[in-house]
C-alpha positions in Angstrom: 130.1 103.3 107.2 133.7 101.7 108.2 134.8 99.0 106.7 136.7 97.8 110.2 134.9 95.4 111.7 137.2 95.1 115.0 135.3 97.9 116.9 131.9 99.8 116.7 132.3 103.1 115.9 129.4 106.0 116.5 129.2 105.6 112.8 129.0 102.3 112.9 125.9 102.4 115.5 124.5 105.5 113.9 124.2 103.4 110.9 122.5 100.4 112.3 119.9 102.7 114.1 119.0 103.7 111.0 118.9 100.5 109.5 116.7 98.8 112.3 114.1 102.1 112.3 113.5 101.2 108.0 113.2 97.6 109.0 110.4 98.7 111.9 108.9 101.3 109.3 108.8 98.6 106.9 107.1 95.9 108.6 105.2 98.0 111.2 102.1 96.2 110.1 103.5 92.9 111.5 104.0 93.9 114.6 100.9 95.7 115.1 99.1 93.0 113.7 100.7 90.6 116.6 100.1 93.1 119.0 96.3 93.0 118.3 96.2 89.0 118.8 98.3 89.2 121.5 97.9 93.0 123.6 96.3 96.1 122.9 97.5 96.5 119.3 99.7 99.9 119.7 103.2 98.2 119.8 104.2 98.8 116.2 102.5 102.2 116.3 104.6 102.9 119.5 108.2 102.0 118.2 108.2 103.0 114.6 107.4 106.6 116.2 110.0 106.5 118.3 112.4 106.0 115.9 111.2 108.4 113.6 111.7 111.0 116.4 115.0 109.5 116.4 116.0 109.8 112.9 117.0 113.0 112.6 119.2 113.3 115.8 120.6 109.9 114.0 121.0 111.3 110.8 122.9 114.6 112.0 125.5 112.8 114.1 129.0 112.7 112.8 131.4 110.2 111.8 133.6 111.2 114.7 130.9 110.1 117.1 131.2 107.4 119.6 128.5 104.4 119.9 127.1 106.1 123.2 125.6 109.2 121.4 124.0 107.2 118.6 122.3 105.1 121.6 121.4 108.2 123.6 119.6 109.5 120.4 117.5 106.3 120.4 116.8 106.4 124.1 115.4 109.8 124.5 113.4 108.7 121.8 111.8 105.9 123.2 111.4 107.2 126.9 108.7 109.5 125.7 107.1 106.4 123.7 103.5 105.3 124.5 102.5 102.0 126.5 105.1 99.7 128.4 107.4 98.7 125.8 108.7 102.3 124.8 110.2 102.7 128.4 111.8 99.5 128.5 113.3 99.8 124.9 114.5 103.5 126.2 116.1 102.0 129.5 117.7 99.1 127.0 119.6 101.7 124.8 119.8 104.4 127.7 122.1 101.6 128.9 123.8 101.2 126.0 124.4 105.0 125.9 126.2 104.3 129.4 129.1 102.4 127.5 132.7 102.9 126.5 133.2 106.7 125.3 135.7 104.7 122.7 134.7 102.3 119.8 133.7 99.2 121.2 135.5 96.0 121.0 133.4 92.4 120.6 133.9 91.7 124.5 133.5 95.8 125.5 130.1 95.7 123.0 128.5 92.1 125.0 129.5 94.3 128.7 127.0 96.8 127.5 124.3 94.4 126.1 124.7 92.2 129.3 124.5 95.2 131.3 121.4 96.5 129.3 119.5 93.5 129.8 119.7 93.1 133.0 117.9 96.8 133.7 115.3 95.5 131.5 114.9 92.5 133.0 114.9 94.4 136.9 112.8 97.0 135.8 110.1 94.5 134.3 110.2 91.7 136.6 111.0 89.3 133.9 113.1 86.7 132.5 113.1 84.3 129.9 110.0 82.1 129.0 107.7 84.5 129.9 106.8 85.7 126.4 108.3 89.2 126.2 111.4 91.1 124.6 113.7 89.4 127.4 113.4 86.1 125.3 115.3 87.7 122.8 117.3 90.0 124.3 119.4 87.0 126.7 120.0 84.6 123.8 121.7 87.6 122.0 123.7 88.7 125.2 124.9 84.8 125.5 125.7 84.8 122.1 127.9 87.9 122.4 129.5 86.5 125.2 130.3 83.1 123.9 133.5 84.4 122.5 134.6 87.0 125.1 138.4 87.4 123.2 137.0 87.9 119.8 137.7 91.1 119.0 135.9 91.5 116.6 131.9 93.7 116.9 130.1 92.2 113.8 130.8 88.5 114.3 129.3 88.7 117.5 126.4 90.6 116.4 125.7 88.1 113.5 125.0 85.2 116.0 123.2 87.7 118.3 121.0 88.3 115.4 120.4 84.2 115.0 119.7 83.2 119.0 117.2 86.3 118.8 115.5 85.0 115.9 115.0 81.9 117.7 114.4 83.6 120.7 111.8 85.5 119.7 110.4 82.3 117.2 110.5 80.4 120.6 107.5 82.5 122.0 105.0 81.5 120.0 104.3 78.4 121.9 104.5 80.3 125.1 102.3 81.3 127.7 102.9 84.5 128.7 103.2 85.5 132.2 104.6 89.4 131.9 102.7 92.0 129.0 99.6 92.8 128.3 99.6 89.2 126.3 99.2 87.5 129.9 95.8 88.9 130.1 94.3 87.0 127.6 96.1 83.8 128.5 95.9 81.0 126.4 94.6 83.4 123.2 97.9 84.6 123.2 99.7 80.8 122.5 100.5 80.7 119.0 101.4 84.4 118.5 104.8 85.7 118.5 105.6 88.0 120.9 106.0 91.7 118.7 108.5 92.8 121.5 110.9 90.1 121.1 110.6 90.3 117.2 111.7 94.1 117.1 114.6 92.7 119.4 115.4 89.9 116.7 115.0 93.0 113.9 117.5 95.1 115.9 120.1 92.9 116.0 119.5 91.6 112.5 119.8 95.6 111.2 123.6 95.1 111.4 124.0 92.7 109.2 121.4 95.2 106.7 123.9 97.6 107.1 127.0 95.5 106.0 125.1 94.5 103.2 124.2 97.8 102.1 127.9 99.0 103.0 
């Protein structure tokens, strides 16, 4: 892991795949167990597989990779994932695998987050307050963005990792109106939603990493 914090490396995002897919092994329980209150109860299942296909294509990639192949490793993963989540998460980093063939900088890192989201966002008709992974994923992006000339990666990921935590906390009072949640209407009030949590985990991961570095 490098101890430069000015630009993501592939390293660098090799390492925090691998720390967001032991946080999702971890605590797969949890977001099954929201899923079931909420949707049809294979979330959890869904992800944590896909990133256990992932880890080894994680594992094996070298130090003198760039962020885009440790992205791409996570995206091919979740493209063949089960229900409607797995696709969208595999767009998400698919776009990410799009970005800079160079480490990132703070501002190059938010381009590709901003531009991630949004293909999420098109591809499921969504946008914030409609209880999905989209409440997450846009607090993160503005909170990349708020200091465009910081040039510095992990600063920015840090108060990513805070607005989706209260992203995804701010779903539980919402109604949703996208997922499988909006079928059972106001059961689902009260319940966080599991996609935005694994968004909140992702970004969180990072900061795992530094600790563990």
């Amino acid at each position: 892991m490098t101890t430069d914090d000015t630009r993501l490396t592939g390293a660098d995002a090799r390492a925090w795949l691998l720390a967001y897919a032991d946080r999702v092994r971890r605590d797969v329980d949890e977001l099954t167990d929201l899923d079931r209150r909420a949707g049809d109860g294979d979330f959890g299942w869904n992800i944590a597989t896909a990133l256990d296909r992932a880890r080894p294509t994680l594992t094996d990639i070298p130090d003198t990779a760039l962020p885009p192949d440790a992205f791409r490793a996570a995206s091919d993963a979740h493209l063949g994932a089960g229900g409607t989540s797995g696709p969208l998460f595999g767009l998400w980093f698919g776009r990410l695998a799009q970005g800079p063939g160079e480490p990132w900088s703070g501002p190059a890192l938010a381009h590709a987050f901003q531009s991630a989201v949004q293909a999420v966002c098109r591809l499921g008709n969504t946008d914030v307050g409609q209880k999905t992974m989209v409440d997450a994923m846009v607090p993160a992006v503005k909170a990349l963005e708020a200091e465009p000339l910081a040039p510095a990666w992990r600063g920015a990921v840090a108060r990513a990792a805070r607005a989706a935590a209260d992203g995804a906390e701010a779903t539980r009072d919402m109604l949703a109106r996208r997922g499988r949640a909006s079928y059972v209407g106001e059961h689902a009030r009260g319940v966080v939603d599991p996609g935005a949590l694994a968004v909140a985990w992702f970004f969180q991961a990072a900061a795992d990493t530094r600790a563990a570095a």
